[in-house]
C-alpha positions, 0 to 999 in steps of 0.5 A, a space after each residue: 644224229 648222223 647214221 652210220 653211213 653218213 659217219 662213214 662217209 666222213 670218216 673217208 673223206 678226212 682219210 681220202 689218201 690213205 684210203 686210196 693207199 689201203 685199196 692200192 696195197 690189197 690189190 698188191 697183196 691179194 694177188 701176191 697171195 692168187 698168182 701162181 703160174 702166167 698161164 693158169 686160166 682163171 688168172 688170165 680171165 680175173 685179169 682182163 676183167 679187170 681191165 674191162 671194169 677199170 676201162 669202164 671206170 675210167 670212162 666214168 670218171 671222165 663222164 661225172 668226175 670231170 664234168 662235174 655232174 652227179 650219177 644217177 642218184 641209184 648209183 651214187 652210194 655205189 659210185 663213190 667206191 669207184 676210185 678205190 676199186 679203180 685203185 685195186 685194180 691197179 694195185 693188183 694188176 701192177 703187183 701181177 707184171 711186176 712177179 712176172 718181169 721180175 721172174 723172166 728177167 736177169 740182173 739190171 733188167 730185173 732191177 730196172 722194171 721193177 723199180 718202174 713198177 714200183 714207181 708206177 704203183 705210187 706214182 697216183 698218189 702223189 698229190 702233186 700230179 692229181 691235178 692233171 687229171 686222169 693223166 696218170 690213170 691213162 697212164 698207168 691203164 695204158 701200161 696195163 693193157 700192153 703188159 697184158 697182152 704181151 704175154 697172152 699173146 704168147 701163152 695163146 700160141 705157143 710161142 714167143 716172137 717179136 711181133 707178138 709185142 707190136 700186136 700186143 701194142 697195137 691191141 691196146 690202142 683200140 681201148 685207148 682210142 674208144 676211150 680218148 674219143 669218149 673223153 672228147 665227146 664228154 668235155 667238148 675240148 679237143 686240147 685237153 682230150 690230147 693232153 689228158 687222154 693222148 698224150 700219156 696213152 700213147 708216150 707209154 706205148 712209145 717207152 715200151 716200144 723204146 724198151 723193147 727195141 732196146 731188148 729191156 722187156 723181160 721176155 715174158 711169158 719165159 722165166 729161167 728157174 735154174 742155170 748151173 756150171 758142172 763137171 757132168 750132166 747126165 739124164 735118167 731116161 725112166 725119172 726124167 731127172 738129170 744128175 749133175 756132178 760137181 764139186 762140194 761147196 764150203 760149208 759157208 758157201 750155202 747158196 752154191 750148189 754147182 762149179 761156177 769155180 771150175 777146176 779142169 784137167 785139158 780136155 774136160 768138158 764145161 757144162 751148164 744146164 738150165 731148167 726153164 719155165 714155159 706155159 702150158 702148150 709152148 714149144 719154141 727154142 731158147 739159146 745158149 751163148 758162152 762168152 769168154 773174157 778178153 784181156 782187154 776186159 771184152 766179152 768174145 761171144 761165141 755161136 749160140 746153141 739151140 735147145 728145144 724147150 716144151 711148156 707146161 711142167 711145173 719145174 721147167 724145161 730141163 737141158 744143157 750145152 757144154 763146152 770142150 774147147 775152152 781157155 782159162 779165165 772168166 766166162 759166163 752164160 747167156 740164155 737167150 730167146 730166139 729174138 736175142 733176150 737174156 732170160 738169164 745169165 751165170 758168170 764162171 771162172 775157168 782154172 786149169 791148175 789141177 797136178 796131173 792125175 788129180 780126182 776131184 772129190 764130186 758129189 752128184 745131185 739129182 734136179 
C-alpha cells in the first residue's frame, strides 16, 4: 500500500497547474493582506529575500531541471516544492507592484500597468509558453528586480529623480548577468543561454526603459490620496488640518465632496488642494499644472507651481495652489513629479453665471 507521501506525490502531479495556480493566487492574496505602507522595513527585507530565494531557485531550475539530472537525494523531497514556492514568490511580489503602481498612477497609466501585471501573474501558466523554457521566468524575474529597486531607490534617498530608475536597471543587470552566465555554464550552449536567458532578461528592461522615456511608469514610491476643487482652503496651524469650503453635492452625488462644478463671481479664486503620499524621510517638491481647454479642444497649459512635500504621514502631505486669473469652461489639474509624471489629475468646469451679489450656501470640511 502507498504511504501517504507517495499518494501525495500523486495526487500533485495529476493536478500540476492547478497546483501551481493555488501557489500563484496565495502569493496575491497573502501579500495583499502584509502590504501596508512602500517603505514599512520588514516589507522592503521580506521582498528582497524573495527575490534572493527566487534567483537562487531559478539557478536551480536551470542546473537539474534543464539538464536533466537529479538533486542530491537529501534535497530531492525539498526540491520538488521548488516551482510552487518559485511561483509564490512571484505571485507575492507581482501582487505588491501592481497595489503600488495602481496607487501612484492616474487614469490609462493606471489601467495600462495593471493590466500588464495582471497579464504577468497569468502569463507562466499557459501551457503554450512552458516549452521555451525558463523564458518566462527570466522574464518575469527580470520584471521583478527593476520594479523593485525603482522604489528603493527612492525610499532610500529621499527623493525621486529620473536616474534613480536607470540605476534601478542597471542593478538588475547584475543578478541577471550572474544568472545568464550560470545558464552557460550549465547547459554548455551558448544559443540557447541568449534565447532562454538573454533575451527576454534584457527585452524586459528595454520595455521599461521604453515605458519610462514615455513617462508610463507611475512614479513610485508617490501616491496622490486626495486632489479637490474649492471655494476656500485655509490651514488650522494648532490641528495641522485644512478646512475646505465648498458647495453642498446632491443627495445622489455621494462620491462628490468638492466643487469640481465651480460657480464664480470675477475675481474669485479657484482652489485645489492635494494630500500626497510620501515615504518616511522624503522631501522633495511635486508640481501643480492648470490647464485650460481650448476652443479647438487643446489644453493651453500654464506654469506649474511648486509644493514642498515632507514624508512619513500616514494621511499625505497636504497643500494647495489657486488660481485667480481664470476663463469660463473646462480645466483640469495635473499634479506632476519634478521629472514631469502625473501622480494624479482632476478635471473641472468653471462657470461665471451667478446674479451679482449672489451667496453660495458653503459648507466647510475639515481634511
Amino acid at each position: 500500500m502507498a504511504s501517504f507521501a507517495e499518494r501525495l506525490l500523486a495526487f500533485r502531479h495529476r493536478h500540476e497547474p492547478a497546483e501551481h495556480i493555488t501557489f500563484f493566487c496565495g502569493g496575491f492574496t497573502f501579500d495583499a493582506l502584509m502590504v501596508t505602507r512602500i517603505d514599512d522595513a520588514p516589507v522592503l527585507v521580506q521582498q528582497s529575500a524573495y527575490l534572493a530565494v527566487a534567483g537562487l531557485l531559478l539557478a536551480g531550475v536551470l542546473a537539474w531541471n534543464h539538464r536533466g539530472v537529479e538533486p542530491p537525494k537529501r534535497l530531492r523531497r525539498i526540491w520538488s516544492w521548488s516551482v510552487p514556492v518559485v511561483h509564490f514568490m512571484l505571485g507575492t511580489l507581482l501582487n505588491a507592484y501592481a497595489l503600488f503602481y495602481f496607487k501612484a498612477a492616474s487614469g490609462a497609466v493606471a489601467v495600462l500597468f495593471v493590466i500588464v501585471i495582471s497579464c504577468l501573474l497569468l502569463i507562466n501558466e499557459l501551457p503554450q509558453l512552458r516549452r521555451f523554457g525558463p523564458v518566462a521566468l527570466f522574464g518575469l524575474y527580470s520584471f521583478c528586480l527593476t520594479s523593485y529597486f525603482a522604489y528603493l531607490y527612492p525610499v532610500i534617498i529621499g527623493r525621486l529623480r529620473a536616474w534613480m530608475f536607470l540605476l534601478a536597471v542597471g542593478t538588475s543587470l547584475l543578478p541577471l548577468l550572474v544568472l545568464n552566465y550560470f545558464h552557460h555554464w550549465i547547459s554548455a550552449d551558448r544559443w540557447r543561454a541568449a534565447r532562454q536567458a538573454i533575451a527576454p532578461s534584457i527585452g524586459v528592461q528595454a520595455l521599461l526603459l521604453v515605458l519610462f522615456a514615455f513617462h508610463l511608469i507611475p512614479p513610485v514610491p508617490l501616491s496622490l490620496l486626495h486632489i479637490g476643487i474649492y471655494h476656500g482652503v485655509t490651514r488650522d496651524a494648532a490641528s495641522g488640518t485644512y478646512r475646505l469650503s465648498h458647495e453642498p453635492s446632491p443627495w445622489w452625488r455621494i462620491w462628490v465632496r468638492d466643487d469640481r462644478d465651480f460657480r464664480a463671481h470675477p475675481g474669485d479664486r479657484v482652489y485645489c488642494f492635494i494630500r500626497v503620499f510620501a515615504p518616511r524621510a522624503f522631501r522633495d517638491e511635486v508640481r501643480v499644472r492648470w490647464a485650460r481647454k481650448t476652443a479647438d479642444g487643446d489644453w493651453a497649459a500654464s506654469d506649474a507651481l511648486p509644493i514642498t512635500i515632507v514624508g512619513g504621514r500616514e494621511q499625505g502631505f497636504g497643500g494647495y495652489t489657486y488660481k485667480q486669473n481664470w476663463t469660463r469652461g473646462d480645466w483640469r489639474v495635473t499634479v506632476e513629479t519634478a521629472d514631469g509624471r502625473e501622480i494624479g489629475r482632476r478635471a473641472l468646469t468653471i462657470r461665471d453665471d451667478l446674479a451679482p451679489g449672489e451667496m453660495l450656501p458653503l459648507i466647510v470640511t475639515a481634511r
